[in-house]
One Martini backbone bead per residue (centre of mass of N, CA, C, O) as a GRO file, in nm:
protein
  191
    1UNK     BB    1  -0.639   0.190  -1.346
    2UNK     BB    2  -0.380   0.121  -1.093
    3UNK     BB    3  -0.303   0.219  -0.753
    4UNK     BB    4  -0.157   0.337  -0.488
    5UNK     BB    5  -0.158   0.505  -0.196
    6UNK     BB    6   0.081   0.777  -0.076
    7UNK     BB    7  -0.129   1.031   0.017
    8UNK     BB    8  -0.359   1.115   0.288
    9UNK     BB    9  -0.585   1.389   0.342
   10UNK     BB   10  -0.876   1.279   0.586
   11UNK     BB   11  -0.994   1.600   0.591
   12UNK     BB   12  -0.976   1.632   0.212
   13UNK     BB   13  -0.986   1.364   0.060
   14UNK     BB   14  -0.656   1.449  -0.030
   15UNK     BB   15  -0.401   1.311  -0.272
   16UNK     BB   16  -0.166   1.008  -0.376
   17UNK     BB   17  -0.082   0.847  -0.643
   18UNK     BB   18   0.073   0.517  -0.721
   19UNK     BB   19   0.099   0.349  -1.024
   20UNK     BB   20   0.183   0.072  -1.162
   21UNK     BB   21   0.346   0.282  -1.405
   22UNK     BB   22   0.452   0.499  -1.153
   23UNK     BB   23   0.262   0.686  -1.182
   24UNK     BB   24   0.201   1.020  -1.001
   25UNK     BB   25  -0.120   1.117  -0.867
   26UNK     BB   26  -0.375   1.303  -0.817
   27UNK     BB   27  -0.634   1.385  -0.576
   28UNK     BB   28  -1.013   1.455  -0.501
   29UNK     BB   29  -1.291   1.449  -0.370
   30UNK     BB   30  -1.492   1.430  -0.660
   31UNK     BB   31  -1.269   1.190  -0.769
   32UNK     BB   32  -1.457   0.997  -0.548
   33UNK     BB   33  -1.630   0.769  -0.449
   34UNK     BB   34  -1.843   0.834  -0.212
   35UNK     BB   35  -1.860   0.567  -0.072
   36UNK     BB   36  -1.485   0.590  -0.016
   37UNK     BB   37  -1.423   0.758   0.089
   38UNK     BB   38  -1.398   0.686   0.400
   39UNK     BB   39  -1.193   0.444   0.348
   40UNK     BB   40  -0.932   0.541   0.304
   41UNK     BB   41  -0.613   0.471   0.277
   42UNK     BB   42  -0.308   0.406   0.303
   43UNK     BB   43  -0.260   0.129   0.101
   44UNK     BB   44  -0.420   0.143  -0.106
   45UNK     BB   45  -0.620  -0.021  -0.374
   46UNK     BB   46  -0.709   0.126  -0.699
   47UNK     BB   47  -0.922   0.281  -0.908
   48UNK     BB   48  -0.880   0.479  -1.238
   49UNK     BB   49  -0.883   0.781  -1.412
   50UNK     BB   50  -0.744   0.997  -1.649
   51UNK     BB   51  -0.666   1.326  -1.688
   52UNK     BB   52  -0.568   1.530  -1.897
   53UNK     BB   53  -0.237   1.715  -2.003
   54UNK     BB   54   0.009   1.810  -1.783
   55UNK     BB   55  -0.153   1.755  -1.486
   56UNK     BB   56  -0.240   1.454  -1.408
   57UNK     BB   57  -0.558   1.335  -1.300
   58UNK     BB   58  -0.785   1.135  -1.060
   59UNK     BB   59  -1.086   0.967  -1.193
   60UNK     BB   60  -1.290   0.741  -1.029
   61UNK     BB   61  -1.208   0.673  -0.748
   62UNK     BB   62  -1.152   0.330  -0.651
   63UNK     BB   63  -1.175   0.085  -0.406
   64UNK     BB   64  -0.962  -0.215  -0.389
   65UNK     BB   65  -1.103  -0.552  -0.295
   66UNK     BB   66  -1.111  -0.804  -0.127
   67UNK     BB   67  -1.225  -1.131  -0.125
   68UNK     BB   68  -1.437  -1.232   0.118
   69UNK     BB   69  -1.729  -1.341   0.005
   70UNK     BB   70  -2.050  -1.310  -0.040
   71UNK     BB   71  -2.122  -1.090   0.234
   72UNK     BB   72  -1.892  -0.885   0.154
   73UNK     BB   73  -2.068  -0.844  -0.163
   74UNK     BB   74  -2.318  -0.757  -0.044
   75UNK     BB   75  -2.246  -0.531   0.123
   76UNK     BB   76  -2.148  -0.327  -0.097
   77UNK     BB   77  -2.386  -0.314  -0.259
   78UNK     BB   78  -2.531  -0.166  -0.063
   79UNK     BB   79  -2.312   0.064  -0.021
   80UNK     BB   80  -2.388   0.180  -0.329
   81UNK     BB   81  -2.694   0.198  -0.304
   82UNK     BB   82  -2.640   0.451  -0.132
   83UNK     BB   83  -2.801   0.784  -0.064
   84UNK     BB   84  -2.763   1.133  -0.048
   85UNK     BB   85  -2.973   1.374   0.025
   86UNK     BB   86  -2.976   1.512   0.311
   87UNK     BB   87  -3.114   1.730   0.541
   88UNK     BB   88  -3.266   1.772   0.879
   89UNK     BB   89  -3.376   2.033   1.121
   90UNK     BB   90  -3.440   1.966   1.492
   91UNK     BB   91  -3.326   2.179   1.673
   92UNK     BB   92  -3.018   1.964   1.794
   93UNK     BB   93  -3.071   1.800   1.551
   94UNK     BB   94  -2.967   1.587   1.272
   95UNK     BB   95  -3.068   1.447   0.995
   96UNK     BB   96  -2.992   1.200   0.788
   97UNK     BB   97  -3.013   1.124   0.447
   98UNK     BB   98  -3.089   0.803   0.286
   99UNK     BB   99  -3.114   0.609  -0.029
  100UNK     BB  100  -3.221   0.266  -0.130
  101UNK     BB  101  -3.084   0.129  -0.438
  102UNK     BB  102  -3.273  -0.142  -0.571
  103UNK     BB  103  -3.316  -0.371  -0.797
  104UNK     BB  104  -3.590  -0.460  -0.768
  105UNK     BB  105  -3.728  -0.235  -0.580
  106UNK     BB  106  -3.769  -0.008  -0.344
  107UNK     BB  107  -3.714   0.254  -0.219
  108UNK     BB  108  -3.528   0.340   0.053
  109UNK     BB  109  -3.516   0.524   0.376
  110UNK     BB  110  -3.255   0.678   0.573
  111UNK     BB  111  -3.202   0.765   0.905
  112UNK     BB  112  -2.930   1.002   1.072
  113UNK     BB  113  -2.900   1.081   1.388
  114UNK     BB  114  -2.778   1.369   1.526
  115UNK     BB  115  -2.596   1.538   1.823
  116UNK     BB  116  -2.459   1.852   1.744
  117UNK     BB  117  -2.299   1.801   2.077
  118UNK     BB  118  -2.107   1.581   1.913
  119UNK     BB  119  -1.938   1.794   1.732
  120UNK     BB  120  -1.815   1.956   1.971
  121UNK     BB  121  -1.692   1.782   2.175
  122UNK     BB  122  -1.522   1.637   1.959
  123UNK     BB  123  -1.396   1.825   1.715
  124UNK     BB  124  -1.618   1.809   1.449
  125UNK     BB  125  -1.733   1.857   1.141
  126UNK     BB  126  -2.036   1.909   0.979
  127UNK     BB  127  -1.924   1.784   0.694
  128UNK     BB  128  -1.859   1.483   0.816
  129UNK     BB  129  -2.159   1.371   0.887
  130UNK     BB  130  -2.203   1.184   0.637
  131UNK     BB  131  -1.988   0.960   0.662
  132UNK     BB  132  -2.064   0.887   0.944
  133UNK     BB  133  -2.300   0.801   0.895
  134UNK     BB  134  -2.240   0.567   0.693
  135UNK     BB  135  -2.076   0.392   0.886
  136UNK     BB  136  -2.360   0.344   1.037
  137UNK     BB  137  -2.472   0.176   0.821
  138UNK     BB  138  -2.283   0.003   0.787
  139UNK     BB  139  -2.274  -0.151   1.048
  140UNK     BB  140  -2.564  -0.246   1.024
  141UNK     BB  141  -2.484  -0.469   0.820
  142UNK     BB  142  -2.324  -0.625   1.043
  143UNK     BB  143  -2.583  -0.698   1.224
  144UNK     BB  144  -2.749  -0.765   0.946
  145UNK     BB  145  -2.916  -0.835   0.717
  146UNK     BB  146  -2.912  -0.687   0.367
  147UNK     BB  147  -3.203  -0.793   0.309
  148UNK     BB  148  -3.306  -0.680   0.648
  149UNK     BB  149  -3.338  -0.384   0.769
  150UNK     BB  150  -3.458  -0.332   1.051
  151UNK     BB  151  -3.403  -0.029   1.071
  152UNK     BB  152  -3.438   0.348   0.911
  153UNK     BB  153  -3.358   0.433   1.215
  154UNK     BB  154  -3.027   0.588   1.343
  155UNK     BB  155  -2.741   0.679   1.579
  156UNK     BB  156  -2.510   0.909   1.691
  157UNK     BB  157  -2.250   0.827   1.892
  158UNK     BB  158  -1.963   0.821   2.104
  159UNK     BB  159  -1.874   0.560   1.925
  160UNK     BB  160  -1.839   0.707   1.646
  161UNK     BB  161  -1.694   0.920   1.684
  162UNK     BB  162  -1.432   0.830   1.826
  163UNK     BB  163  -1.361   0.625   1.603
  164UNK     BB  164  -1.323   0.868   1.381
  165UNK     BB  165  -1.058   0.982   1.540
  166UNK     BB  166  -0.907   0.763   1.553
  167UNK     BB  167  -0.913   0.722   1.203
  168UNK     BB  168  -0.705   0.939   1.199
  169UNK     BB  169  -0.431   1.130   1.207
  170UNK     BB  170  -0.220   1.251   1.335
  171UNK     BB  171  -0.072   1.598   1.429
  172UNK     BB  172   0.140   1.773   1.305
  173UNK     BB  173   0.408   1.956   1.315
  174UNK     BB  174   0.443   2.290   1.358
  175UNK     BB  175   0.606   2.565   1.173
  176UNK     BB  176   0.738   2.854   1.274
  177UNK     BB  177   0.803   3.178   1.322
  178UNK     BB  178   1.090   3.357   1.510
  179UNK     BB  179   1.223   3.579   1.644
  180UNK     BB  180   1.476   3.692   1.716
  181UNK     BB  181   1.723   3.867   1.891
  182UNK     BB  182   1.852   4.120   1.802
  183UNK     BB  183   1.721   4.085   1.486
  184UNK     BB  184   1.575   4.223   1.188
  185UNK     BB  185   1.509   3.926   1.148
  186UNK     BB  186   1.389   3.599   1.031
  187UNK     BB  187   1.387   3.306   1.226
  188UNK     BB  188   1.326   3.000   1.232
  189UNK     BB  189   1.154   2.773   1.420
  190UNK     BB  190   1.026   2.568   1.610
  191UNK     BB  191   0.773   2.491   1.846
   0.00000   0.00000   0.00000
């Protein structure tokens, strides 16, 4: 099935789903396939498979991208390819290891250093990591040829920090309870 993004938690990658024969579905981030977490984005259209049940969730969400040319259907393929594989740990930074499978060629292993008073800095959490280095990675595909990754190893800067803030959604007003004066019970009031 396909159907556009209808709404969007960016910090738990969870979702609603509006199918295009109006079925409305949610989704959790395990139901997304890793490498489009970062890229989600409410009006995006997706491919998806329904769990069955009382309650259908969309299971296998996939981004669907338009075609742009022959070089980022390159691109895509290439971080298709791209496997987190887990971190290491040394001193105050933080290695990101990712390994790119591609047919008929040998594994090739990437490192994306962090320091993690860059995630402290920014109020950024250190499970955001994954998807950050991803990111700092597709980066990477955009400034060489897919086919010759200059160097296995690149860093998280204040500048993908940065851009990572920027497209997070503004943060909703908080609506919370106040006594009222001379009052025994609770009234609402927004703060």
């Amino acid at each position: 099935m396909t159907g556009t993004i209808k709404s969007l938690d960016v910090g738990s990658a969870t979702g609603v789903i509006t199918a295009e024969d109006g079925l409305i579905v949610g989704f959790c981030p395990s139901a997304v396939l890793q490498y489009d977490v970062p890229t989600l984005a409410i009006g995006q259209v997706v491919s998806f498979e329904l769990e069955g049940g009382r309650c259908p969730k969309a299971l296998n969400v996939c981004v669907q991208r338009p075609p742009h040319g022959e070089k980022a259907q390159e691109k895509r393929l290439e971080i298709t390819r791209l496997r987190y594989l887990g971190f290491e740990h040394n001193g105050n930074t933080r290695g990101y290891l990712f390994e790119r499978l591609s047919p008929g060629s040998e594994k090739r292993t990437f490192t994306v250093d962090a320091d993690l008073t860059l995630f402290a800095k920014h109020h950024i959490r250190m499970q955001e990591g994954p998807a950050l280095c991803l990111r700092a990675l597709a980066a990477e595909l955009d400034v060489v040829e897919a086919a010759a990754w200059g160097s296995s190893q690149c860093s998280l800067t204040d500048r993908e920090m940065l851009a990572h803030l920027a497209s997070l959604p503004a943060p909703r007003a908080r609506h919370g309870f106040k006594r009222a004066p001379n009052s025994p019970g609770v009234t609402p009031h927004v703060l």
